[in-house]
C-alpha positions in Angstrom: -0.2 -23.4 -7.1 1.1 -21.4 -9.7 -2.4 -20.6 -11.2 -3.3 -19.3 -7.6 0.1 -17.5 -7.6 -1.0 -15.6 -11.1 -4.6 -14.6 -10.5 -3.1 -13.3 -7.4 -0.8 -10.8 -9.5 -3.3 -10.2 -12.2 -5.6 -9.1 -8.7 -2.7 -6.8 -7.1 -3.1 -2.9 -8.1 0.9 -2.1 -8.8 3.0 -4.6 -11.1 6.3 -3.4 -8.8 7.6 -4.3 -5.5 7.3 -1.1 -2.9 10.0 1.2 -2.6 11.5 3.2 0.4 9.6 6.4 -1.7 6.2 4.9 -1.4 6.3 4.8 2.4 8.1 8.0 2.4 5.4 8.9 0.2 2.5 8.2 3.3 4.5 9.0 6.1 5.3 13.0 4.6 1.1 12.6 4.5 0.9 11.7 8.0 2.7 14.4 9.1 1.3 17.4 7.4 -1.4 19.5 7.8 -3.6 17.7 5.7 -3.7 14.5 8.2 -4.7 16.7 11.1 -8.0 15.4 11.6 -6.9 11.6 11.1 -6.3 9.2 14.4 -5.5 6.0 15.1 -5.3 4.1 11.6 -2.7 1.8 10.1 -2.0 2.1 6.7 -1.3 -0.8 4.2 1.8 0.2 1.8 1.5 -3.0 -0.3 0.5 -2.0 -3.5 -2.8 -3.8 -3.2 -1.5 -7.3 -2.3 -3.2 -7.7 0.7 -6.6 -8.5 -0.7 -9.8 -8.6 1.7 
């Protein structure tokens, strides 16, 4: 398990846990004027952990 456990870090884009900021970070996106056109999506603030 711990092999799995480490190719799964050495996978994920940021070597940090999330922080209040980063979904700050979307949300002040989401709400301006450059996210007019966007609808209807769901956005994934993990950092890259959740691999497809």
């Amino acid at each position: 398990m711990a092999g799995l456990l480490g190719l799964t870090r050495s996978l994920a884009g940021a070597s940090r846990r999330g922080r209040p900021e980063d979904v700050a970070a979307l949300l002040a996106f989401l709400v301006g004027h450059s996210a007019s056109f966007i609808t209807g999506q769901s956005g994934h603030i993990d950092g890259c952990w959740l691999l497809h």
